[in-house]
N, C-alpha and C positions, 0 to 999 in steps of 0.2 A: 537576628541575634537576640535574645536573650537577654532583660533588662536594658533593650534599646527604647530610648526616650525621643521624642519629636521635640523639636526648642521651636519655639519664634521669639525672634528681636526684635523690639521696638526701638527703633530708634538708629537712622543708620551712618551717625556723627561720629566723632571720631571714640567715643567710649563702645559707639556701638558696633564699632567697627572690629576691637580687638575683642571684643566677647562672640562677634557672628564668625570669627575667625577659629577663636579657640575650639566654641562649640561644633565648630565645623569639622574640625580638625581633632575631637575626639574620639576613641572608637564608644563611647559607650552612649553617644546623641548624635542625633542628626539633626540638622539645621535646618527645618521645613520651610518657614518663609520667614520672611523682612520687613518690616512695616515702618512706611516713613513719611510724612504729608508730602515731603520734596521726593517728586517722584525719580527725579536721575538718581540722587540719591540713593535710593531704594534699590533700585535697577540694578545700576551698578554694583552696588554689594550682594546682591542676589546674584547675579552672573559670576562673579566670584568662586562665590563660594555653596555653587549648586542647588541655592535656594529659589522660592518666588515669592512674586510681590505682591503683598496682602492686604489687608484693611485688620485695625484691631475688632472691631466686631467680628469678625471674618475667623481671626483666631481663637476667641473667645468660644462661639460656637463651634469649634473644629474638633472633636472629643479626642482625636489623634492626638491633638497639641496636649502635651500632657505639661510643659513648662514654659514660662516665658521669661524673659530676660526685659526688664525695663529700663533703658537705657535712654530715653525721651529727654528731655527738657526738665528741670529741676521742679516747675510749676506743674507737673502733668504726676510725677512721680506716684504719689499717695492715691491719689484718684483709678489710675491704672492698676496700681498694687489692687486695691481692694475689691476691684471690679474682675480683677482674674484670680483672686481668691474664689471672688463668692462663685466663679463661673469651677474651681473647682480646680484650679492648676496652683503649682508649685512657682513659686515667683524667687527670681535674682534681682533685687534690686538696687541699684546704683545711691551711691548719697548722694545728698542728704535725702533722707525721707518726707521731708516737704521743708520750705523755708519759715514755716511759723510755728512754733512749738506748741501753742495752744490746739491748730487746728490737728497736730499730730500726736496729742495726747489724746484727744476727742474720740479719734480711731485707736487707741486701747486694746478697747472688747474687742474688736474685730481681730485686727493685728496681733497681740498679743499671746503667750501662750503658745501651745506645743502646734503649731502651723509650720509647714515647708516655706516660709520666708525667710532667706540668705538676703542680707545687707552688702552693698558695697565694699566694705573697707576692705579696702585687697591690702591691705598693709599687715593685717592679720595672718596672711599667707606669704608675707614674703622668708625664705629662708635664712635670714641671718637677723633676723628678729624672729622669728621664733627659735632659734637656736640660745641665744640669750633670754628669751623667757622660758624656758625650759633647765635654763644654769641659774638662773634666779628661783625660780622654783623649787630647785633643788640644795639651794640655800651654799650656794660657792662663793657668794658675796657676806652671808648672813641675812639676817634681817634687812632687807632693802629701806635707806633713808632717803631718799632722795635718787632723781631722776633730771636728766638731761633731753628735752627732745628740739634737732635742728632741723628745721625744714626750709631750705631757701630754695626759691626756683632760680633759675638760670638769670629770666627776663622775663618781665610781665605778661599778661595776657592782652589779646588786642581790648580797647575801651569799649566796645560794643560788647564784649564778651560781660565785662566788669560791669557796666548798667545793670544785667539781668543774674549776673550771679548768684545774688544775694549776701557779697560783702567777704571779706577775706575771711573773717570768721566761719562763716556759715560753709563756702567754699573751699577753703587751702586749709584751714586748722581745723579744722572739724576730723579729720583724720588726726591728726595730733590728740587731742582730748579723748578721741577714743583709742591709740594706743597709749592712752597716760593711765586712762582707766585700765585697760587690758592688765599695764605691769606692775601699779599702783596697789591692785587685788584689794582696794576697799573703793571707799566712792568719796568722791574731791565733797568739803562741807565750806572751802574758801575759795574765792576767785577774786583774783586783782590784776589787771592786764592795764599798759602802757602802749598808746600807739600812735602812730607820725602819718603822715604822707612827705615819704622822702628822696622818691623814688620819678615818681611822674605826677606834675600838678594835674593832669587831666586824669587822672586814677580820683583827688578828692574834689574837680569839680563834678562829676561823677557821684560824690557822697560815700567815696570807700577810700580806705587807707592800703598804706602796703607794705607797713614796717610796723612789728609787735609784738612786744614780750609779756607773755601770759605767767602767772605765780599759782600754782593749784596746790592744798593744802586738804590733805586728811584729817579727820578725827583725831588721829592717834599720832599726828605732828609729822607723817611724812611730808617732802615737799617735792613738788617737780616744776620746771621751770621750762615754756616752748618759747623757741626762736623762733620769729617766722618772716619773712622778706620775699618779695615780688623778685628783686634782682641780687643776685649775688653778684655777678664778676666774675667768677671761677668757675658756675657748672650748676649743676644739680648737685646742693650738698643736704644729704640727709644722713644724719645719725642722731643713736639715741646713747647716754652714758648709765648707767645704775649702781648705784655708791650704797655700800651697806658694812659694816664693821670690819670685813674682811679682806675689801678692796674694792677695785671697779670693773664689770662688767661692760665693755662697750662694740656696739657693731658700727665700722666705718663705712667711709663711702666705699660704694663698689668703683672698678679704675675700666677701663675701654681694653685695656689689656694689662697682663703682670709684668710686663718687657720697662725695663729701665734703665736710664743711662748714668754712669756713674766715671764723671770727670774730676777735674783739679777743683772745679765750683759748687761742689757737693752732686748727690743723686737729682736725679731728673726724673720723672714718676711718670707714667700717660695720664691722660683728662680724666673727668670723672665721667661715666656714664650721663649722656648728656642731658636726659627729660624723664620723665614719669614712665612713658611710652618703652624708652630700654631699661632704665632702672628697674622697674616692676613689670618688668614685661613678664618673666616667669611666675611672678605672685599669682598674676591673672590666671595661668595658666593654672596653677594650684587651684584658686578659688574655683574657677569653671568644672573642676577633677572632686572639688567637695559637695558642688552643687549637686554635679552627678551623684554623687554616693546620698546626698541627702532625698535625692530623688527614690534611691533604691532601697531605703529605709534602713540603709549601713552608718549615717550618722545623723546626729543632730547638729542644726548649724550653729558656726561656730558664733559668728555673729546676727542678732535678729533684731526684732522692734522694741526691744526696752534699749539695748543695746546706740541705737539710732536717737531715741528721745534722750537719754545719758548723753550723749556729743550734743545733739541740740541744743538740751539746757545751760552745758559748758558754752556754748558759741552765743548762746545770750545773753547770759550773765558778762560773758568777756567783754561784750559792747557794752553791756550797762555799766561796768566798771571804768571804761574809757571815756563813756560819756560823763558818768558822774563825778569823778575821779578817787571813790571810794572801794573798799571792797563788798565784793557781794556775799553774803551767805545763804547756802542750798539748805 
């Protein structure tokens, strides 16, 4: 076929699991192999999804492999990135782009500029956020003043996960910052963030928190404000609000179904979509459909490496704010 691309996945966890799927499962790539130090791991997602099981050396030299998908461990990310740059492939990469900002500005020159590196943030492709940044754009609201973004998960993550994360910042809001930037359409010059552990004390024996509200402020006095919480109680609630002269733009949570029951005790709604994993499950799909096309030199990605160190900078200033208890200015 024509414009068929070869993929390998590194990484075959649970992120890498729904990218070896997508990619498998589109007509315009094929899913050549799987790479994963844990080899069941590997295996088994290879068997899957018609792939085999590789070494990243392995793919790096494979001139077939014309893309890879980096999906690895958050410490491996940057490294891998740039090593199947210089080998001369198109790279999907998962966020964050490393967990130290310094060392991820450092890679710049490399990274930087008109390269085939797509970032993570699938939040960029989900449809009813870009639906509302497309009514913002088009000025339905007016001049957008302010921004609302809620991201609470359901329930924590296990505490093994939370040691090596690199901290809710860096991990869970870091998507927030970069759709704050996304709708924001300048660049935050204020950061002042509040945050607890209120959730699970072994979350801050651990040295991470898991309750936090961030305050982001433009040049030109927009504001936006991100919720963010380990537990809700209620689900997966993710929405964003956009307030601009005119009114408010807002995308709510998606529901498990539109079927509702309507007694003497008011309406009864179905749950919210329960995790990341069904909420965003079609973003992914989007982004795996962009990647392709940025493959086929039909688009520029939507999000890259400046894009990645922009969220970074936001996700360490917001701890420098919480630790110091001032604000920071970019």
């Amino acid at each position: 076929m024509e414009n068929m691309f070869e993929i390998a996945v590194v990484g075959a966890g649970r992120i890498g699991r729904i990218h070896a799927k997508n990619v498998a499962a589109h007509p315009r790539l094929r899913l050549k192999a799987v790479v994963d130090p844990v080899g069941d791991n590997a295996a088994t997602l290879a068997a899957e999804t018609g792939a085999v099981v590789s070494t990243f050396e392995a793919v790096l030299n494979d001139p077939a492999v014309r893309g890879i998908v980096v999906a690895s461990p958050t410490d491996q990310h940057l490294d891998q990135t740039l090593k199947a740059m210089a080998a001369g492939k198109a790279v999907l990469c998962e966020k964050p782009i490393d967990q130290d900002l310094a060392t991820a500005r450092a890679a710049a020159g490399v990274l930087g500029g008109e390269r085939p590196l797509l970032l993570g943030f699938n939040r960029r492709f989900d449809r009813h956020f870009g639906a509302l940044k497309r009514q913002l754009d088009a000025g339905r609201v007016g001049p957008l003043e302010s921004l609302l973004i809620i991201s609470h998960d359901p329930a924590p993550p296990p505490i093994s996960y939370v040691k090596v994360s690199g901290g809710l910042f860096k991990d869970m809001a870091i998507h927030d910052f970069d759709m704050a930037r996304y709708l924001l359409g300048e660049e935050v010059t204020e950061v002042f963030a509040a945050a607890s552990c209120l959730v699970d004390p072994a979350i801050a024996e651990a040295g991470d928190i898991d309750t936090a509200k961030t305050t982001l402020k433009t040049a030109s006095g927009r504001i936006c404000v991100i919720s963010n919480s380990r537990r809700s109680g209620y689900g997966y609630d993710q929405r964003i609000e956009a307030y601009g002269a005119k009114g408010l733009l807002k995308a709510d949570n998606v529901l498990e179904s539109t079927v509702a029951h309507w007694g003497a005790e008011g309406p009864v709604l179905d749950a919210f979509q329960n995790f990341f994993l069904d909420r965003y499950a079609e973003a992914y799909r989007s982004e795996v459909e962009h990647f392709a096309a940025v493959m086929a030199g039909e688009a520029k990605p939507l999000v890259g490496f400046d894009d990645a160190v922009k969220a970074l900078e936001l996700a360490e200033a917001a701890a420098q704010s919480v630790k110091t208890g001032q604000v920071v200015k970019l």
